[in-house]
N, C-alpha and C positions, 0 to 999 in steps of 0.2 A: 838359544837360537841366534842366529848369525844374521843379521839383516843383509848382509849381500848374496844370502844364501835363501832369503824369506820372498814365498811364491805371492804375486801381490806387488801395487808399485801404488805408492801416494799420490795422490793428486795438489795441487796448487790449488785448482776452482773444483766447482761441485757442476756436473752436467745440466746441463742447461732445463732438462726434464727433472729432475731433482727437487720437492716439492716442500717437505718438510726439514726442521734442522736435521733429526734424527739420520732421513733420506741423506741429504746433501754430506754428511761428516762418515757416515759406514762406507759411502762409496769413495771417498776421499783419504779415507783412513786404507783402504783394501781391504774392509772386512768384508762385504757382501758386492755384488754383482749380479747384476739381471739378465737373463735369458729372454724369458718374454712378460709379458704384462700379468704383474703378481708372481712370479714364477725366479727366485733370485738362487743362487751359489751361494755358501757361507766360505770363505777362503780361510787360509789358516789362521790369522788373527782373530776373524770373527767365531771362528767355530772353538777355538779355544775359550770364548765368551760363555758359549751357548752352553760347552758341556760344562764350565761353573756355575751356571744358572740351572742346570739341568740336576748336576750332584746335590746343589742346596735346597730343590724340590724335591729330589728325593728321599735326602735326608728327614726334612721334615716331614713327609706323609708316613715314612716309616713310622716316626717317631710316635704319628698317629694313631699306629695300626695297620696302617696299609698295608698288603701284599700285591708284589709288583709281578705283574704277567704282560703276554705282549698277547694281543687281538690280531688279526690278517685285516688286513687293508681290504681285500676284496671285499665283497659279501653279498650272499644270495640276495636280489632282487625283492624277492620274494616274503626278504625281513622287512623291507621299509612296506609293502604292498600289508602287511599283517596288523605292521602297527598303525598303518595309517596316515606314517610322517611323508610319503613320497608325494603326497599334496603339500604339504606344511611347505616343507624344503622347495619343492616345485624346479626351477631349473639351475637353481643351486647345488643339484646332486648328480654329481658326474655319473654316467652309467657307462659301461661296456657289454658288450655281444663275444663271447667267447666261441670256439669252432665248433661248438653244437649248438649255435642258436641262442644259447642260454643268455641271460640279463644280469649283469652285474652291477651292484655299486663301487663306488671307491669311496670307502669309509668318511663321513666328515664328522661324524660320533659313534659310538658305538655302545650305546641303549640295547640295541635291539640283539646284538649279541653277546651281551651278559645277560639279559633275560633267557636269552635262550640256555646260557651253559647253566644257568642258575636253577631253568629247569628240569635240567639232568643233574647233577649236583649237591644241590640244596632238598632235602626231606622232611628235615624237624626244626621245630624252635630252638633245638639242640646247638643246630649249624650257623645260627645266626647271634649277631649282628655278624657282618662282615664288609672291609672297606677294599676295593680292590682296586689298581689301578695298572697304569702304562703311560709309556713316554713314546709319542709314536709318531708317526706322519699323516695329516690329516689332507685331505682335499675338499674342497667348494667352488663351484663354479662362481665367482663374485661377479654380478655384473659390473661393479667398477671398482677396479684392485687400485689404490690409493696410498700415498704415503712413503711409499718403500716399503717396509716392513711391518708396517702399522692393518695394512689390510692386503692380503693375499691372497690366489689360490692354494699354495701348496704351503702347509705351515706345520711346525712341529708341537704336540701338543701333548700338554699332561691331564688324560683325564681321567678321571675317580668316582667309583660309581658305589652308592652305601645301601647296603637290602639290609633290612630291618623285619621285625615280625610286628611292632606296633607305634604309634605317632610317635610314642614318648622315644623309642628307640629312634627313631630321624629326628627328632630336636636335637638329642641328645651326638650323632653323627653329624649332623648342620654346626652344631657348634663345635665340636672339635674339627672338622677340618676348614670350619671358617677360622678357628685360630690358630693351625696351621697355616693357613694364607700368611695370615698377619707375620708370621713367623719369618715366612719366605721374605716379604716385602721389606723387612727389618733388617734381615741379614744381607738386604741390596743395600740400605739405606736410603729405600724409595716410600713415602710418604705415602698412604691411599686413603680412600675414603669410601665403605661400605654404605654402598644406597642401595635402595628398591630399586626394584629392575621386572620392565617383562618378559616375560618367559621366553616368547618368540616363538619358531618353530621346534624348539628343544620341549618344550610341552613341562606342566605342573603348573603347580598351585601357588608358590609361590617361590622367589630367586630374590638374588641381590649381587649389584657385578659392586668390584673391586675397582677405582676409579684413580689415575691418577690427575689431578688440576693442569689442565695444559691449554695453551688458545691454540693452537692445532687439534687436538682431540675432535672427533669426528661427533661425538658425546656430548647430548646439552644436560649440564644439571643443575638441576631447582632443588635450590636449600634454604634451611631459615637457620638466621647467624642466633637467633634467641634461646631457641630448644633442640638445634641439630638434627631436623627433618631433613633428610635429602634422598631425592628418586631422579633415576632418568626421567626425562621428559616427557616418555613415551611411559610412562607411569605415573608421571607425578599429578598426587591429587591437589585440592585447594578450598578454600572457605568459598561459596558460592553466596554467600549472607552479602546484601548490599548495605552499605554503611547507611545510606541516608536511608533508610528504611528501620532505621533504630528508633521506636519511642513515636512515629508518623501516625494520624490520624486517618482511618479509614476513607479512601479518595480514589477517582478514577485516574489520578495521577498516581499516587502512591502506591496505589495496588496491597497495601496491609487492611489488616483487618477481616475481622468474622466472615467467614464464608456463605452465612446466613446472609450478607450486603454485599453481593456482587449487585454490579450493577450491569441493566442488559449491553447485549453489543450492539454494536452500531457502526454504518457502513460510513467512511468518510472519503472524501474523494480527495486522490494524490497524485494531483498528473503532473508526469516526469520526475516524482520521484522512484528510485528506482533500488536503490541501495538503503542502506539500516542507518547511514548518517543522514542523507537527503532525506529519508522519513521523518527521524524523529526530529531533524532540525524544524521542517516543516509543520509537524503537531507539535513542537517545542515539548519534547520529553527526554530525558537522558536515555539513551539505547542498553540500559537496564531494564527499561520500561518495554521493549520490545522483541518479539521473537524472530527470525529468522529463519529460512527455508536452503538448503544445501541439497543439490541430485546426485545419487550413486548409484552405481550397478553391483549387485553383488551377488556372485555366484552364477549372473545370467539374469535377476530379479534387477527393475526397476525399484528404488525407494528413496520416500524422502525423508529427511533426518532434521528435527527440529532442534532450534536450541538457542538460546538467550540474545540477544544483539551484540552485546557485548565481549560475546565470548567466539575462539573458532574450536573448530573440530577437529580434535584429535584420532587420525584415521584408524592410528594403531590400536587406542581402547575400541573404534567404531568397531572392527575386524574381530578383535577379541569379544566383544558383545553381538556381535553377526554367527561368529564361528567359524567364519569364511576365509579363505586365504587371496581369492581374487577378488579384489575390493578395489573401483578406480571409479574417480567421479563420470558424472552421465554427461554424451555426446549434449548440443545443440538439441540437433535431432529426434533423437533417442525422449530429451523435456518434452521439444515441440508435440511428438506424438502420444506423449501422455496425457496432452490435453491442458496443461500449466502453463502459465504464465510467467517467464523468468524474472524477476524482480518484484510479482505480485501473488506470490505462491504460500501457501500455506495449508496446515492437513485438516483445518476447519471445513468439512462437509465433502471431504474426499472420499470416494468409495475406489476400490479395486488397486489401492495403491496401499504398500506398505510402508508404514510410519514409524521410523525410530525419534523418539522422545530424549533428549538433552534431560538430566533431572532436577535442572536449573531454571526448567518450564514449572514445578513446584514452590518455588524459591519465594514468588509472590504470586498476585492479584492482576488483572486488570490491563494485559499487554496487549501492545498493535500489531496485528503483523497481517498476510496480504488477506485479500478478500478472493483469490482465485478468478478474477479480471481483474484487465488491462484499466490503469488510474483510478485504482482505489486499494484502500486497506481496512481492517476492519479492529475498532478499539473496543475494548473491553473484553479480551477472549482470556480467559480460564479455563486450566485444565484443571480435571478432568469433564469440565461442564460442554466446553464446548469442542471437542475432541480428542478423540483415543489414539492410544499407541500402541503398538503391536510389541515393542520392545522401548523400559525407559530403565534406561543406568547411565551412568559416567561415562561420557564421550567428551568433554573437554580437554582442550589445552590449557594447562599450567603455564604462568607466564611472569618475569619478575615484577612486581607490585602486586601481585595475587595475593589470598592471605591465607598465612600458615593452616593445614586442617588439623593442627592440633593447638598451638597455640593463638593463631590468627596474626601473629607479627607479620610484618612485610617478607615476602618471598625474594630471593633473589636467585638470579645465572651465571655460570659458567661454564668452560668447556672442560671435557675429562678424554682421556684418555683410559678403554677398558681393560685392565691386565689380567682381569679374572671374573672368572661367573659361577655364582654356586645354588641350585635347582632341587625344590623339595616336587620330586616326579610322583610322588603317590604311585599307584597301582595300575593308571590306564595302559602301561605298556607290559607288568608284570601280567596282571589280568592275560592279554591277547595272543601270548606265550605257554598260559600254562606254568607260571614260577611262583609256584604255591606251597606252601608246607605245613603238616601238622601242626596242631598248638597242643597244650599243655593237656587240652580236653581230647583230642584225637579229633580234632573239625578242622578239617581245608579250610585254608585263605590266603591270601595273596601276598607274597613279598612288596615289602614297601620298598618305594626304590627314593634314590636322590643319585644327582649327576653334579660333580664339579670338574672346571675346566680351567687351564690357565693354555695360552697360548705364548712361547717360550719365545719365538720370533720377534711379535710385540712385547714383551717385555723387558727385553732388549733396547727395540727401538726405546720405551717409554724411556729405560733408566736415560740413554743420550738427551734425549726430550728436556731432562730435569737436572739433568749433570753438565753442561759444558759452558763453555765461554767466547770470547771471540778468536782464541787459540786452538780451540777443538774441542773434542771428549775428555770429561772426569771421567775416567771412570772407578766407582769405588772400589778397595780394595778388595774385597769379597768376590767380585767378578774380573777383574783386569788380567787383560791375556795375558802379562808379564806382571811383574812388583818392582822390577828393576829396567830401566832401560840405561846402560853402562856405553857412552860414548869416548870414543878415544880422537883428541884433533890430532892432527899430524898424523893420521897412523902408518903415513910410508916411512917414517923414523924408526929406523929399528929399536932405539929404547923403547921409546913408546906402544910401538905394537908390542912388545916383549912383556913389557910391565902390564898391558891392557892383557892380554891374556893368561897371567897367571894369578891379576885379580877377576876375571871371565872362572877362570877355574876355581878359583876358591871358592868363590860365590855360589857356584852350582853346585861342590862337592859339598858344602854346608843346607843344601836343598833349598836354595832360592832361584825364585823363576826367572831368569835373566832374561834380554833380547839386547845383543850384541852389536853394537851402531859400530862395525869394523871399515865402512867403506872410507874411501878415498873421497872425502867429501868437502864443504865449509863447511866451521862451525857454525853458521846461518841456517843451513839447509839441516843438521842434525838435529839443532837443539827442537827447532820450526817443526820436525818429522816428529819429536817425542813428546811437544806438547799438544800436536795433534791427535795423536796415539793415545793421549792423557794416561798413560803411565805412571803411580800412582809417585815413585821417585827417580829421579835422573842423578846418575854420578859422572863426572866429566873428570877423564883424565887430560891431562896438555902437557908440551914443557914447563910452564911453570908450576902446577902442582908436585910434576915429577921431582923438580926440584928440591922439595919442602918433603916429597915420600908420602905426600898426601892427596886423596880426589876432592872433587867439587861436588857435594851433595847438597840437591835442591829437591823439595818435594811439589807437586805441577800442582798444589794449591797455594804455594804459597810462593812471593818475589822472592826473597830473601836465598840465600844460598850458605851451606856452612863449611869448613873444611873437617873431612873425618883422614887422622892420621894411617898409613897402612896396617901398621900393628895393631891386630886382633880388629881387623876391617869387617869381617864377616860379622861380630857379635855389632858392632856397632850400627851396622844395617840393617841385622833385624829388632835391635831395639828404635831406631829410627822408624820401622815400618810398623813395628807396635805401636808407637805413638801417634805414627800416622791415623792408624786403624782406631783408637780410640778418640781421635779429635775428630772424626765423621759425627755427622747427623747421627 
């Protein structure tokens, strides 16, 4: 390719809306461009990225098993109304009205029609396992598209859906295309880290996204450096054991101790205390020692949500343990007229109010928390003695200093970037379909399904994220729109344009991927454009190599530059780009 012929023009600076590195260097480079919010062009740089990134996922999932078909973008309305996700997703899922009235989606997964082919299709234990995928175009209405390519409306995606006839078959599918992930992420030389992850509106039982470490990543994750626990945030669990409660003797302080010696409660008065540190500073107790009261609305339901002092709430477990998808804390108002008291609330002798329990309210003995009027609280409350819960699991926030729940080491954070998500779906969408089939016995039952996704857009972004410098994009050899970027100075010199093009030709006749730095340029502006471009090796014709009958080969990791003689040029540069490729990550 001819740069003065290449559609697309470099930038100097990165647009002032530009947010991320990845953002600010795709637009600067001319690989991608924005239409509207989320909504970007791949130009031809970047789209030669995308369909290398695109070949080496597909290579791998074959490698898997995989059989590649293409899904329709549209789809009946009527699928997401069956399975039940068009609440899940909620205004994340583009719909259209077609000339009869009709309801459509615009695919942003497509679950629900592989169940369906599956159940036309699929018969016997015969027919199964089977991994099936596409490389397609996805939509989601995001309420806020971020990043440039990091989070989008309209994105391209690889997704892979595994039916199985029993658990052992989806372990067995969960691990091999979780190590084709691994595969993929290898052959970018982009580093990842497999965590727990929840599910979201994608639905099942259990997932795990594909992370790359980045402080832009949108992504918090909690990990222990000691045994290598690590979960999104919005999953990560934690040791709820309080340290000073090791080996303590039975005490209305302490809260340990035989359940047979609680001791009763008692109202104490706390005026102007209002908050869980002004309490406990107040009764001089560490805010381990006390519970806490939080107001939500969910589903249209008033409830209050108890849970340790010390700790907050995790909305996303709360939502998950509700089952509910519209989950927002409660109005002013909305408290006022339940009859509670905001700072002095608690679910000690509440009737007609429903109580979700923190399970960190078990943890001990002997906690403050309000008395349900205004200046006061009330010590000594033990559950289950002096109040019930309607629902009690896991609603906290993990948080760094938390402690490991397997080994109890220190927790620690960071941020991540998600290239990949992989979903054990169980049967609640096979189930509501109908994608069922014989067993061994001649007895119906359910196709087991799982869902994996890589999103190829981000991916992209992630590698720039983890590849470049203050000169621009690495980008590794396995995906780089070109392997060569062949500049000629002087090129209104007829030697030199003469000689630049018939090393331009040799190079391409021997199958290497050239891009042609022909213009009428400085050598300031060329070199500046192709360590932008991050190109994986730059060759520089001038008069003075011309001289010698040799180019200037520099590889865009490294300062140094060497000279390769003209004769037998071609082999020379792809043993150059061999070594390139094996001195990567």
């Amino acid at each position: 390719m001819r740069f003065s012929k290449l559609f697309g023009k470099t930038l100097r600076q990165a647009p002032a809306e530009a947010e991320s590195i990845s953002h600010q260097l795709l637009l600067r480079t001319g690989m991608i461009a924005q239409e509207a919010a989320g909504i970007y062009s791949y130009l031809p740089l970047g789209w030669r990225v995308l369909r290398k990134i695109e070949q080496i996922i597909r290579e791998e999932m074959d490698k898997a098993g995989g059989q590649e078909l293409l899904l329709p973008v549209l789809q009946p309305f009527e699928f997401w109304q069956q399975s039940g996700r068009n609440v899940a997703f909620g205004e994340s899922l583009f719909t259209m009205t077609d000339r009869r009235k009709r309801i459509l989606a615009l695919g942003p997964t497509h679950e629900e029609v592989v169940a369906d082919l599956v159940s036309r299709y699929v018969q016997s234990y015969r027919d199964l396992p089977l991994l099936l995928y596409q490389i397609q175009t996805k939509l989601r209405d995001e309420p806020r598209p971020r990043g440039g390519l990091l989070r989008v409306r309209e994105f391209i995606m690889k997704d892979l859906y595994s039916l199985d006839a029993d658990e052992s078959g989806l372990d067995e599918s969960y691990r091999l295309v979780s190590q084709a992930y691994r595969n993929v992420y290898a052959r970018m030389d982009l580093p990842t880290l497999m965590i727990e992850a929840d599910s979201g509106a994608i639905g099942g039982k259990e997932s795990h996204e594909f992370m790359v470490l980045s402080e832009t990543g949108e992504d918090e994750i909690i990990h222990c450096a000691a045994c290598g626990y690590a979960a999104n945030a919005e999953k990560a669990e934690f040791n709820k054991a309080v340290e000073s409660d090791a080996g303590a003797a039975p005490s209305p302080g302490s809260g340990a101790g035989n359940p047979r010696e609680l001791l009763p409660m008692e109202e104490i008065a706390t005026p102007e205390a209002r908050t869980i540190v002004q309490v406990a500073d107040l009764v001089d107790v560490p805010t381990t020692e006390t519970l806490k009261s939080v107001f939500y609305v969910a589903g249209g339901e008033f409830l209050i949500v108890v849970i340790r002092g010390d700790l907050d709430i995790n909305e996303t477990k709360l939502t998950n343990a509700l089952k509910c998808s519209d989950l927002r804390l409660a109005t002013e108002d909305e408290v006022s007229k339940s009859g509670l008291v905001a700072g002095f609330a608690s679910p000690v002798g509440l009737k007609g109010v429903r109580v979700v329990a923190d399970d960190s309210v078990k943890s001990r003995a002997h906690f403050i928390t309000g008395a349900n009027k205004s200046g006061y609280h009330l010590r000594n409350i033990n559950y289950p003695r002096d109040f019930q819960a309607d629902v009690v699991a896991d609603v906290a926030l993990a948080r760094t200093g938390h402690r490991c729940p397997r080994c109890r080491s220190e927790l620690s954070s960071v941020r991540g970037i998600e290239v990949g998500h992989v979903f054990k779906l169980g049967t609640f969408i096979s189930e509501r379909f109908g994608a069922s089939f014989l067993d061994r016995d001649g007895g119906s039952r359910p196709v087991i399904m799982g869902s994996y996704g890589i999103g190829l857009g981000r991916l992209l972004a992630a590698v720039v994220e983890q590849s470049h410098d203050d000169k621009g994009i690495i980008w590794p050899q396995s995906i780089a729109p070109y392997q060569v970027c062949l500049c000629s100075l002087h090129a209104d010199r007829a030697e030199i344009s003469a000689a630049a093009e018939q090393i331009y030709e040799d190079l391409q006749q021997s199958g290497l991927e050239v891009l042609f730095d022909d213009r009428i340029d400085s050598p300031g502006v060329k070199f500046n454009d192709a360590d932008l471009l991050g190109i994986p090796l730059r060759l520089t014709l001038s008069p003075r190599t011309l001289e010698s009958r040799s180019v200037e080969a520099k590889r865009r990791t490294e300062k140094e530059s060497r000279l390769l003689p003209f004769e037998d040029l071609t082999r020379q540069v792809t043993s150059l780009l061999a070594e390139t490729r094996e001195s990567q990550p």
